[in-house]
Every structure is written in C-alpha cells, then in structure tokens.
C-alpha positions as CSV (number, residue, x, y, z in Angstrom):
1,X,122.2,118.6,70.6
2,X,119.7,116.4,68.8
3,X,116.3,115.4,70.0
4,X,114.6,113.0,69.4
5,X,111.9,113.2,66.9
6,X,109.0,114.1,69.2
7,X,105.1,114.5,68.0
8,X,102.1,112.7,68.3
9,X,103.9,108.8,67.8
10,X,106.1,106.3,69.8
11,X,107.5,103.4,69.0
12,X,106.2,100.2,70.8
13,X,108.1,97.2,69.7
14,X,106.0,94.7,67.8
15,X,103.8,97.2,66.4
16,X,106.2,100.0,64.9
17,X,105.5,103.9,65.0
18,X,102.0,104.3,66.4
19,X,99.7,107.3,67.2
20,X,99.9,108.1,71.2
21,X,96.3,108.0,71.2
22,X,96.2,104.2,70.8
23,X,94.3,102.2,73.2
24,X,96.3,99.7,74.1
25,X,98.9,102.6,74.8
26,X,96.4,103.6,77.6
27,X,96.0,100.6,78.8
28,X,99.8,99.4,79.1
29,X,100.3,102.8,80.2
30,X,97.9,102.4,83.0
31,X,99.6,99.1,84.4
32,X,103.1,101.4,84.1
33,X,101.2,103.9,86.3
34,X,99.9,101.2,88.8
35,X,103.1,99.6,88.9
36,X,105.0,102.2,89.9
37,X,102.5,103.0,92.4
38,X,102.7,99.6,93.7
39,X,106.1,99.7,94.1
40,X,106.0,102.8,96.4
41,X,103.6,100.9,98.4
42,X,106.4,98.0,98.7
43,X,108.9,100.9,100.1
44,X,106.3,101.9,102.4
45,X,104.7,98.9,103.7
46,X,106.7,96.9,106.3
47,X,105.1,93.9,107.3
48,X,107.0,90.9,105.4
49,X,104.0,89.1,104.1
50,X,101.8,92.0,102.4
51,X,105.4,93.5,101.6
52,X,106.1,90.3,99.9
53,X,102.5,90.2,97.8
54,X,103.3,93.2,96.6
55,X,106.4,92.6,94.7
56,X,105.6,89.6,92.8
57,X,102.3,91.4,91.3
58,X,105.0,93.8,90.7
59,X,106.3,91.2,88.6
60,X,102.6,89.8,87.3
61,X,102.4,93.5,86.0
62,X,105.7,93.9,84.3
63,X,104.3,90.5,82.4
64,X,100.7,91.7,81.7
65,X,102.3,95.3,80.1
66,X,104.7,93.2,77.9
67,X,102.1,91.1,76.7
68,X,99.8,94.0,75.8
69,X,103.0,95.6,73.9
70,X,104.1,92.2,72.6
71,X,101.2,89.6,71.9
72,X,103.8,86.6,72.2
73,X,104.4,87.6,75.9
74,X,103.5,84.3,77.5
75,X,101.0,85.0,80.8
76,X,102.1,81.5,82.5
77,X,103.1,84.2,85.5
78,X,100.3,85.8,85.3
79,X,97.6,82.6,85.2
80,X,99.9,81.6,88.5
81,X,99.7,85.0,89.9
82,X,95.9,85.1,89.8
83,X,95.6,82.5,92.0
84,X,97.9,83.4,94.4
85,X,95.7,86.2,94.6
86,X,92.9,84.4,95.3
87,X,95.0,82.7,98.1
88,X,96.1,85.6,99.5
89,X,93.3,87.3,99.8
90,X,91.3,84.8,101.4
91,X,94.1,84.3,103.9
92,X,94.1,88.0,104.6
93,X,90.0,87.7,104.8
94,X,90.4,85.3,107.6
95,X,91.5,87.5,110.5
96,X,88.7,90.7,109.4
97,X,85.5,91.6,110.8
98,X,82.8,91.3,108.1
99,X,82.0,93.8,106.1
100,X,78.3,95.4,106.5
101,X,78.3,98.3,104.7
102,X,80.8,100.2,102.3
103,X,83.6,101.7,103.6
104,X,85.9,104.8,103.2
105,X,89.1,104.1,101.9
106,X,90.8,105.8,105.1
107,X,93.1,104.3,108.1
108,X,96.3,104.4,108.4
109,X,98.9,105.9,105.6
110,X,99.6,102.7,104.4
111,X,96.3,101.5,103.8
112,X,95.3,104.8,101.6
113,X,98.3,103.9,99.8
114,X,96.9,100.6,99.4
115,X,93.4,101.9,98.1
116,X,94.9,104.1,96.1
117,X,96.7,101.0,94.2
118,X,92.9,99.7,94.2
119,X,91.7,102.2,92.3
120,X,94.2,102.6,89.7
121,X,94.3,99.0,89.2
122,X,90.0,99.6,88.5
123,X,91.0,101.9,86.2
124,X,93.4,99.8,84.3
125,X,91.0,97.0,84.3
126,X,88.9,99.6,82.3
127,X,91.2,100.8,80.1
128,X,92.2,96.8,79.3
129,X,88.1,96.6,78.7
130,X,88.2,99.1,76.3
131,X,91.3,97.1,75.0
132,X,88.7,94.0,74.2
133,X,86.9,96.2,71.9
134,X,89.1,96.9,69.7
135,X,91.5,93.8,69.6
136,X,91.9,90.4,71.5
137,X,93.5,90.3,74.3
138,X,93.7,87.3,76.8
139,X,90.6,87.2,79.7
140,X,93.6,86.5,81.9
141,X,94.6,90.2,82.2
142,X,91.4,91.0,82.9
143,X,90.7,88.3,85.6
144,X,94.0,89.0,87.1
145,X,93.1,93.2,87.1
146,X,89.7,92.1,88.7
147,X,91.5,90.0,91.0
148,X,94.5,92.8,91.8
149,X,91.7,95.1,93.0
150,X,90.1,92.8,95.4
151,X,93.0,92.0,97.0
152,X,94.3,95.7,97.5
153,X,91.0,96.3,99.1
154,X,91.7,93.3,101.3
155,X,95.2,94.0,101.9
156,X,94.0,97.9,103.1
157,X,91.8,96.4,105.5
158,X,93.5,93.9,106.7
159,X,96.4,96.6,107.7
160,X,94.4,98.9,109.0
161,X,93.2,96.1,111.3
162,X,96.6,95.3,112.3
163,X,97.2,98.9,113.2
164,X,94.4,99.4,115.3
165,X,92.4,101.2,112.9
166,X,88.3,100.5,112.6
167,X,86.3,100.3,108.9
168,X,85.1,103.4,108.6
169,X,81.6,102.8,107.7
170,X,79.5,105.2,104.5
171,X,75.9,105.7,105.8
172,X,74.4,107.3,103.2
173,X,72.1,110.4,104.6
C-alpha cells in the first residue's frame, strides 16, 4: 500500500506545494469549517425560508474558498449574495423585539447551532483579515464574512422567537 507523501505541505491548485502553515490555508480552511457547519444547520433547521438562506451562503462560501485557493475565481455570487444578506436580515429584523442589551447565544437547539455558525464565521472573517496583510484579496469576502455573521445572529433570534423562546439578556454584575 502506498501513501501519499505526507509532511508539512499540500498542494492547493494555483499555488503548487505549499507549507500547511500558510495563511490563506487558514483562512480557506476556516470557510471549509463554517461550511460544513452551516450545512448541518440546513439538516437541522426546518422552516423553508431560513432553511433556504442557508443553502445558498452554502453556495456564497464554496465561491469565497475557491477564490482564496484560485485568485481568478470570479465573486459575481458572492457581491449578489451580500446583499441578499442584507435583505434577509432586515426582513428577519422586522418581526423581533429590539435589542437592549447583549444577549446569550442560548434558545432553542437550532438557534445555538445558528450562533455557533456566527462565531465561526467571526473567526473566518479574522483569519481572511490576517489574509489582507499578507496579500490582496477582494473587500468583498470580507464584507460578505461581516455580513454572514450579522445575519446568523439575526437568524438565531428570529428562531428562537418563533419557538417561543425570550433573549436572554447579559447584565453584567
């Protein structure tokens, strides 16, 4: 049985054999991470339009990780997908109490799932910052990262309020 030659490279097309310590490795590896995460939420979730939302920033994702592997990856799907976002969210917005205070990402199974997207997809927006420093990279993926996380915090809530479930305020002792 052969094996593959396995040490401290991969291969990422576009950019040959390159140390697994690169950035942009991180940060493409990140949006892997949240994608998939996402896409358990779309298994879980059951209500058509949030269920819906999910999938095609499945979709926005699979384009923002190609682009970071492949510079030529056009981002037409993902300038789109930024604002539907924006749409989305604000329709979500609509039907929720105001926020006051912070609250704890809690609620109903769903939801968590839904803040846990959130804060990967902060965490990928980092790693995408970090990105910036060291090469360009399109404000688009960061805008649309900003965006994604907003509107997994919205979508949480806005669950949880269809489910009965109250913000759970932080008052901070």
């Amino acid at each position: 049985m052969t094996f593959e030659k396995d040490d401290e490279y991969t291969y990422v097309p576009g950019r040959g054999r390159v140390r697994k310590s690169l950035q942009v490795l991180e940060a493409f590896g990140t949006i892997d991470e949240l994608n998939s995460l996402v896409g358990y939420a779309a298994a879980v979730i059951k209500e058509t339009d949030i269920n819906t939302y999910l999938k095609r920033v499945q979709e926005c994702l699979f384009n923002i990780g190609s682009y970071l592997a492949v510079r030529n990856h056009p981002l037409d799907t993902v300038a789109k997908g930024l604002d539907e976002l924006r749409i989305w969210s604000e329709g979500l917005k609509q039907s929720l109490p105001p926020l006051r205070r912070f609250i704890y990402p809690a609620g109903s199974v769903e939801a968590c799932l839904l803040h846990l997207c959130r804060a990967v997809a902060r965490r990928a927006e980092r790693e995408v910052v970090r990105l910036t420093e060291l090469e360009e990279v399109d404000k688009v993926v960061v805008s649309y990262l900003n965006m994604l996380s907003t509107f997994l915090f919205i979508a949480a809530r806005a669950l949880n309020f269809r489910r009965g479930f109250s913000d759970e305020e932080w008052v901070s002792v």
